[in-house]
N, C-alpha and C positions, 0 to 999 in steps of 0.2 A: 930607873928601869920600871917600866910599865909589865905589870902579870897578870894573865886572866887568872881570875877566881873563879871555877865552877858555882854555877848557880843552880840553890838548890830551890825546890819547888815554891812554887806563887803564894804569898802569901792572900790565906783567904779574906772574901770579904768581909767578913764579917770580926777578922783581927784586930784585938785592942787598938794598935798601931793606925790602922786602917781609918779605924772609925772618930779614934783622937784629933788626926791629922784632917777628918773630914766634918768634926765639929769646931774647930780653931779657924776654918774656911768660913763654916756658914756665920761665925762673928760676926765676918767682914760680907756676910750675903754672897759669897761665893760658892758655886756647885761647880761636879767637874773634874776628871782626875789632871788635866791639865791645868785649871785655877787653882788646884788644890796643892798641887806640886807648887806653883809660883808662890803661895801663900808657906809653904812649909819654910823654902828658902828663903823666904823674906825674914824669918825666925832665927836665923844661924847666927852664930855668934859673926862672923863675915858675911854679909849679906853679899851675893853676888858671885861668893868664888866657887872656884872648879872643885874642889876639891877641899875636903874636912878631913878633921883627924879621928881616928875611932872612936878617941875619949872625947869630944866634941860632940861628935854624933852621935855616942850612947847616951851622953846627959842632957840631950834635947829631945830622944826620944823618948827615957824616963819623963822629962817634963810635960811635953805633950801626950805621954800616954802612962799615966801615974800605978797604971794596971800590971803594968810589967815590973818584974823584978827588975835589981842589979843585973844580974846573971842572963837574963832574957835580951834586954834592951842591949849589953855588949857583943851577945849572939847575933842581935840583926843588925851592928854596925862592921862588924867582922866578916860574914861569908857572902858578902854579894856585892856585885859591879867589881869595877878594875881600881884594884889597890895598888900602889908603891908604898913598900914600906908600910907606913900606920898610916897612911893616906887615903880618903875613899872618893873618887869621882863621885860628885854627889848626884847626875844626871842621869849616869848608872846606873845609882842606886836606887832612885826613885822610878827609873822605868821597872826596876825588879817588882820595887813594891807594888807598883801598879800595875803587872804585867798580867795577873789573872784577868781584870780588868777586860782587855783588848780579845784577850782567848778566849774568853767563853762570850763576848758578844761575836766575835767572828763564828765561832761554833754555832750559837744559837740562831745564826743568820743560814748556817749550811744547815743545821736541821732540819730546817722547813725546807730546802731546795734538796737535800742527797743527806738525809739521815745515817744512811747504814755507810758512807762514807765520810762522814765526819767524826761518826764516833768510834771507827775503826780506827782511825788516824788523830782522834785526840789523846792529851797527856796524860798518866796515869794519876797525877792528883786531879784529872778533871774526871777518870771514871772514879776517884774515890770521894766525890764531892754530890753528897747526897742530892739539895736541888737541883745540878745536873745536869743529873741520872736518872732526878727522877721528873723532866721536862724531855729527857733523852724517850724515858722507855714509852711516853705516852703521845711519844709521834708514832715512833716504831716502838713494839713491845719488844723484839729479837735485842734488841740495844744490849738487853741484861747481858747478854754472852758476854760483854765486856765493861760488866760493872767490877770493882772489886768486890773480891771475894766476901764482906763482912756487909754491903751493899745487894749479894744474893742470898743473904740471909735475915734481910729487913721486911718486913711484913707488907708492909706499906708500898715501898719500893716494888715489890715483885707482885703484889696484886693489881699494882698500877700498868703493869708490864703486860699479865696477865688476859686482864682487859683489853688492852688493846691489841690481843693476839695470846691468844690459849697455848699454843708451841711456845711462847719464851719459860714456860713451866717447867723443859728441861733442864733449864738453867739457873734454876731457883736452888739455894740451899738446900740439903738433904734433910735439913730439921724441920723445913716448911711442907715438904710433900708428905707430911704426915698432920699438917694444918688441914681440918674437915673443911671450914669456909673457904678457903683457898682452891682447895680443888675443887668443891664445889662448884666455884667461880668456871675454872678452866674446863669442866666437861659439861657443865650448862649452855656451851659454845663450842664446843670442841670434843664429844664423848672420847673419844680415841687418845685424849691425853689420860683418860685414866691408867694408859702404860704407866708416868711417871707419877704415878702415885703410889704411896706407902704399901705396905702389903696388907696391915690392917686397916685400910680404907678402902682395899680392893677387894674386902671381905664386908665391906658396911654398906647395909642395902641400901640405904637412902643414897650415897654417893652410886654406887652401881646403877639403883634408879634411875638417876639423872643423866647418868651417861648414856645409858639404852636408849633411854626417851630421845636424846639429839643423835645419839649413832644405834641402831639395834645391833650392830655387826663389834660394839666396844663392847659386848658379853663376852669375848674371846677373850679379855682382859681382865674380866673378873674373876672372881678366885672360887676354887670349885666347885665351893659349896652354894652360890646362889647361882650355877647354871644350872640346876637343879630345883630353884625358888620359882614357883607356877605363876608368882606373880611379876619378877625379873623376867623370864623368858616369854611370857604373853606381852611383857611392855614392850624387847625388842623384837621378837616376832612383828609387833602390829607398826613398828618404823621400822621394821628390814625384814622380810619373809628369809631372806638367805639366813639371817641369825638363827636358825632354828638348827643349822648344822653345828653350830658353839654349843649345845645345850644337851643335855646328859641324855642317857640313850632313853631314859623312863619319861621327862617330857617330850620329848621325837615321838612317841609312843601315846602323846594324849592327844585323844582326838581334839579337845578345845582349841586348846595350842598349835595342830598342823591347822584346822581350819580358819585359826586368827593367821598365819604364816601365809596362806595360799590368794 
């Protein structure tokens, strides 16, 4: 009796497994995950057959990948491809291994043609796979909306995002929008994201500064006490004369400031 096994997520490239099975290839000067699967098989204690026993397959992948534990190496001859019994299709098995492989070059192929549809629709160990996510965010910065969650909290990752689009800021960790350089980044291009910044950065003149300067009218966002700073409200006065209605009734009342506004 033949049974599917659920399979569970790709293993990465960069897996012990992975990389054993793709230096035991370049022995023999082979590249390739199809050379590289014909070379694995050629290792088997049966060269050629359909099908290996678990205890077969866990002690040849202990052998080709010395990195792995007992306990490891019996985990990846157990839950993937179609078992009978203690039996593992070995063709199976190796499309599992190799299955990240095909996914993210298809993905990396639709992100340059429909970004924000491919990574809507790819699998969640591909938004939790930091290279990526972060090749994802720096076509489209919006990508992050469907990074994982420990991935919108990477620095690196979300200024990348950032960059190439000030709005994927809403979607950054809530420990980053308290990151100065960070936001810095997203309202030197976007003042109006200073909404989702910290409340003590929507009080820190230098960030407030910077927002005025690219939007006058993101003083509405700064926190009370520098809509009242002659030198915050003259900066977005002189890039938006309408900002002069954000700003406390005693600068409305200075004549420098209405005639930098007018």
């Amino acid at each position: 009796k033949v049974e599917l096994v659920p399979h569970p997520p790709a293993i990465p490239t960069a897996h012990p497994l992975r990389a054993a099975m793709a230096a035991a290839a370049a022995t023999q000067h082979a590249t390739g995950p199809d050379v590289v699967k014909r070379c694995f098989k050629a290792c088997m204690p049966q060269p050629g057959s359909v099908a290996v026993s678990q205890v077969s397959l866990s002690k040849l992948i202990r052998h080709l990948a010395p990195a792995l534990n007992e306990a490891e190496a019996q985990q990846l001859a157990k839950v993937s491809g179609f078992s009978g019994g203690d039996a593992v299709n070995i063709e199976k098995w190796l499309d599992w291994v190799y299955a990240e492989v095909t996914i993210i070059q298809d993905l990396e192929t639709k992100l340059a043609q429909d970004c924000k549809r491919a990574i809507s629709g790819a699998p969640a160990c591909l938004k939790a796979d930091r290279a990526f996510m972060l090749k994802a965010v720096q076509a489209w910065g919006r990508s992050l909306e469907h990074a994982s969650e420990p991935l919108r909290c990477d620095k690196e990752v979300v200024l990348a995002a950032v960059n190439q689009d000030p709005g994927a800021l809403k979607y950054a960790g809530e420990n980053l929008k308290s990151c100065k350089d960070l936001i810095l980044a997203a309202v030197q291009n976007d003042g109006m994201e200073l909404f989702d910044a910290s409340k003590d950065l929507k009080a820190d003149k230098e960030v407030v500064l910077a927002a005025v300067r690219e939007n006058g009218l993101a003083l509405a966002r700064a926190d009370e006490s520098l809509k009242g700073d002659k030198e915050v409200v003259l900066a977005a006065v002189q890039q938006d004369g309408s900002a002069l209605g954000q700003a406390t009734p005693g600068m409305q009342n200075d004549r420098e400031v209405v005639l930098a506004a007018v």
